[in-house]
Residue, then its C-alpha position, 0 to 999 in steps of 0.5 A: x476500524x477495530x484494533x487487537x494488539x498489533x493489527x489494525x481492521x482495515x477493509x475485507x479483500x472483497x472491497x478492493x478488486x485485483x489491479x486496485x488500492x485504497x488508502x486507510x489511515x493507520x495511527x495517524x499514517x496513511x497506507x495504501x492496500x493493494x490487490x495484485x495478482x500475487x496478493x495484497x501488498x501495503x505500503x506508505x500512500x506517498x510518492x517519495x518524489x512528488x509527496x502526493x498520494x499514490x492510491x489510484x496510481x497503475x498497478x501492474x503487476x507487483x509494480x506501482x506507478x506515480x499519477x504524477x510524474x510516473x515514478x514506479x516502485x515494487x509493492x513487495x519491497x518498496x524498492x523504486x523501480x523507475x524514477x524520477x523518484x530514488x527513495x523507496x518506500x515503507x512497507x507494512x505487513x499485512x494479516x489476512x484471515x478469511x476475507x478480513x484484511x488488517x494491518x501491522x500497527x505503524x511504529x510510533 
C-alpha cells in the first residue's frame, strides 16, 4: 500500500465486487471497504458488540450485518441499525480517483 500525505493506497474498485468488503490495515487499524449500490463506504472492521471481524457480514444496501449475532449498522454513518449491539462505529473517509480506491489516515 503506498501512502501520500493523508490517503492510504488500499485496493482498486475492481477487486471488490457490489454487495462485497475487505479488510485493510491501515496504520496499525483495521478497516473494512465496502461496495454498495451507492458506492463505497469505510468503516472500523470490528462489531462493537461481539469485538469480531465484520468483513463477510450481509451487505444490503447501505446496511452491514454482524456474522455473529446479527447486529446491523449503516456504512454511511456508522449508526447501529439493530442490536444486540448500541455502539456505532467509526467511519473513514475514502478518495477514489480512477479505479484506485485510498483511504483517510487513521488519527493517531
Amino acid at each position: 500500500m503506498s501512502t501520500d500525505i493523508d490517503y492510504t493506497y488500499v485496493s482498486d474498485v475492481s477487486d471488490i465486487e457490489v454487495g462485497h468488503s475487505i479488510s485493510v490495515n491501515v496504520e496499525g487499524k483495521k478497516i473494512l471497504i465496502c461496495n454498495t449500490e451507492e458506492g463505497f463506504f469505510a468503516v472500523q472492521d470490528m462489531c462493537t458488540h461481539a469485538l469480531i471481524p465484520l468483513c463477510g457480514g450481509f451487505i444490503q444496501g447501505t446496511l452491514i450485518s454482524c456474522p455473529l449475532h446479527g447486529a446491523v449498522f449503516d456504512l454511511k454513518t456508522g449508526e447501529v441499525m439493530a442490536p444486540p449491539a448500541f455502539e456505532d462505529l467509526e467511519t473513514f473517509k475514502l478518495k477514489i480517483e480512477g479505479t484506485s480506491i485510498s483511504v483517510k489516515n487513521p488519527e493517531t
